[in-house]
C-alpha positions in Angstrom: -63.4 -46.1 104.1 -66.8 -47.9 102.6 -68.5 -45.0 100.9 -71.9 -46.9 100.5 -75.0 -45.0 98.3 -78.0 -46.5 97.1 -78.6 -46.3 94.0 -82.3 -47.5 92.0 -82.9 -49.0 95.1 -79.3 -51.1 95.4 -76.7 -50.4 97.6 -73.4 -49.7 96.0 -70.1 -49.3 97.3 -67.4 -47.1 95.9 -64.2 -48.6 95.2 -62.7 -46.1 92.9 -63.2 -42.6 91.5 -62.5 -39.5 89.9 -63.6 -35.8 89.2 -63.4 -35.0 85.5 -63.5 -31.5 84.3 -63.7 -31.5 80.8 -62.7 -28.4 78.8 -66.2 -28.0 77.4 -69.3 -29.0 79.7 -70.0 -30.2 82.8 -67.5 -32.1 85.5 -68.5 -35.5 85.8 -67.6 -38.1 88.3 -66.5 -41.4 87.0 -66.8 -44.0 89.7 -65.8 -47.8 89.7 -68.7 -49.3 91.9 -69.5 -52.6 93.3 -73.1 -53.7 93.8 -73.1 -55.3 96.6 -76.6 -57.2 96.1 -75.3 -59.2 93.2 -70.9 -58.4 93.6 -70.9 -57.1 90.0 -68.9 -54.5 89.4 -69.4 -51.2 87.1 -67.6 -48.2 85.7 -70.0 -45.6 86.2 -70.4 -41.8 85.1 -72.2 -39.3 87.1 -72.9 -35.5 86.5 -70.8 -33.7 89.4 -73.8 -32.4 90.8 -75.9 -35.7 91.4 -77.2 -35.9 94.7 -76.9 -39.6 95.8 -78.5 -41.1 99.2 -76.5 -43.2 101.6 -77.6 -46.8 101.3 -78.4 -47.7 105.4 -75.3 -50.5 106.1 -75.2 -52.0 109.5 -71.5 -53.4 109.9 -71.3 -56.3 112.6 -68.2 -57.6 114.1 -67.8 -61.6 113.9 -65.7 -64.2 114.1 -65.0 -66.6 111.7 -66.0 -70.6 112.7 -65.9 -73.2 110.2 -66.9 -74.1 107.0 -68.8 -77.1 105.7 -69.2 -77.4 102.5 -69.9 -74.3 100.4 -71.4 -72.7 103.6 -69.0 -70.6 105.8 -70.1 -70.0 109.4 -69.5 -66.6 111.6 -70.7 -66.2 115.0 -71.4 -62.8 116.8 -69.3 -63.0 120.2 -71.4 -61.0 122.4 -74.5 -62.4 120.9 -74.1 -66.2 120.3 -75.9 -65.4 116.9 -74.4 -67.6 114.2 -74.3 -66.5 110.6 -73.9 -68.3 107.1 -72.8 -67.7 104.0 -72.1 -69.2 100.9 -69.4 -70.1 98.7 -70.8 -67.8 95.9 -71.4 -65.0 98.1 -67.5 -65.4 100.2 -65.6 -65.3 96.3 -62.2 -65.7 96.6 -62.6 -64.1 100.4 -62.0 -67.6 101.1 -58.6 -68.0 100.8 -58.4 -65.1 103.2 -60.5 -66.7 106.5 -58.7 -68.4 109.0 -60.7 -69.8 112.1 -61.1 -67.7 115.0 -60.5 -64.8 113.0 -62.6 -61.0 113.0 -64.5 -60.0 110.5 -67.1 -57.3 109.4 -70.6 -58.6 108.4 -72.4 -56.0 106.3 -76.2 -55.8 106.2 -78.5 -54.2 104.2 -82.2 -54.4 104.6 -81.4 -57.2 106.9 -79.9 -59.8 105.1 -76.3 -60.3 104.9 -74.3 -58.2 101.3 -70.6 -59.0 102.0 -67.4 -59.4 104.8 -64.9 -56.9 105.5 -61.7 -59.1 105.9 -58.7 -57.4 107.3 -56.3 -55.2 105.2 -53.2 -58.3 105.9 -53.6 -61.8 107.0 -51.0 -63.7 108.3 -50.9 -67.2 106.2 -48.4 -70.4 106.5 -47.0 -71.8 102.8 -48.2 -75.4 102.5 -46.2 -75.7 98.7 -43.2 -74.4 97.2 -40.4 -75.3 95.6 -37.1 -75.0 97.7 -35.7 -71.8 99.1 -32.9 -70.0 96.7 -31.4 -67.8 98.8 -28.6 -66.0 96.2 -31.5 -65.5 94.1 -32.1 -62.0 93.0 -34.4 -59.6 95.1 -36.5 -59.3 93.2 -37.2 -62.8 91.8 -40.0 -65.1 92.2 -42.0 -68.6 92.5 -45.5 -69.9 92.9 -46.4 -70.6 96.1 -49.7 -72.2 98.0 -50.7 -71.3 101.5 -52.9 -73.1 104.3 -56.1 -71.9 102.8 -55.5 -72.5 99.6 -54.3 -69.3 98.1 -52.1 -69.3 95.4 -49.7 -66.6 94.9 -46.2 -65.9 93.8 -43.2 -65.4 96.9 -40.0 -64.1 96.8 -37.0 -67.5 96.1 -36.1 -67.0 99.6 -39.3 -68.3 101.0 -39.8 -72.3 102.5 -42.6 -74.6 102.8 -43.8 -73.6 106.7 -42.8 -70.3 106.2 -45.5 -67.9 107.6 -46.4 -64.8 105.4 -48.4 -61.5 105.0 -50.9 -61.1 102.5 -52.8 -58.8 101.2 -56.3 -59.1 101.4 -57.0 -56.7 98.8 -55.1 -58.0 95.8 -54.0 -61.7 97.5 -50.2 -60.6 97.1 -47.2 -61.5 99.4 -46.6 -58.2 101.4 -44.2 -59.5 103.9 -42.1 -61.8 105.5 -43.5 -63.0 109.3 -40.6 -62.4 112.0 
């Protein structure tokens, strides 16, 4: 779901909200909203009635090339069409690309806001220390995948191990079988 409304002439994308009815007044709508011209991110209020426009986002599917650099290169299968992006505009989506992989490429006004990664990547662990395996379930240890990412995995995991992670909050989610 990528509720997207423009608002003063920005598109925004709701990540969070909630209707407020206070005991006095008017409900209002508090939103946590990402802009996704410059990636900022803002707590907003609005009156319950507000009448907001949808922001026109085209959503392409790509795949994920190579990077060189700071730029990160996608290519659109049917078309050939190569896209780039950099560094600054990828954040920590980084750690989450794997070549060959599909992405979303969402445009607004033609020029490229932000990916769409997948909900869970699968990801190899490059660094840890060794496995405990009488550890307690629900103990811990830092941990560094293939792309980078660092993150904490249960004791139980080894260096080659392959992993889930979540794309939304860069967490271990599971164990690949």
């Amino acid at each position: 779901s990528y509720l997207t409304l423009l608002i003063d002439g920005d598109p925004w994308v709701v990540l969070d909200f909630m209707h407020v009815k206070p005991g006095k007044g008017a409900a209002i709508l508090k939103t946590k909203m990402k802009n996704l011209k410059t990636g900022s991110t803002q707590e907003r209020n609005f009156n319950a009635n507000t009448k907001f426009d949808p922001a026109e986002i085209i959503r392409k599917q790509v795949q994920y090339s190579y990077s060189t650099g700071d730029q990160f290169v996608f290519m659109d299968m049917e078309t050939f069409d190569q896209y780039e992006l950099d560094e600054d505009r990828i954040g920590n989506n980084k750690f989450f690309l794997l070549e060959g992989m599909d992405v979303s490429i969402v445009f607004f006004e033609g020029k490229i806001l932000d990916i769409i990664l997948p909900d869970k990547v699968e990801m190899e662990i490059t660094e840890t220390a060794p496995a405990v395996s009488n550890a307690s379930a629900t103990a811990t240890k830092d941990a560094v995948t293939n792309t980078g990412l660092r993150l904490r995995v249960p004791m139980f995991i080894k260096e080659g191990e392959h992993i889930i992670v979540s794309t939304s909050d860069g967490k271990y989610s599971s164990t690949v079988t």
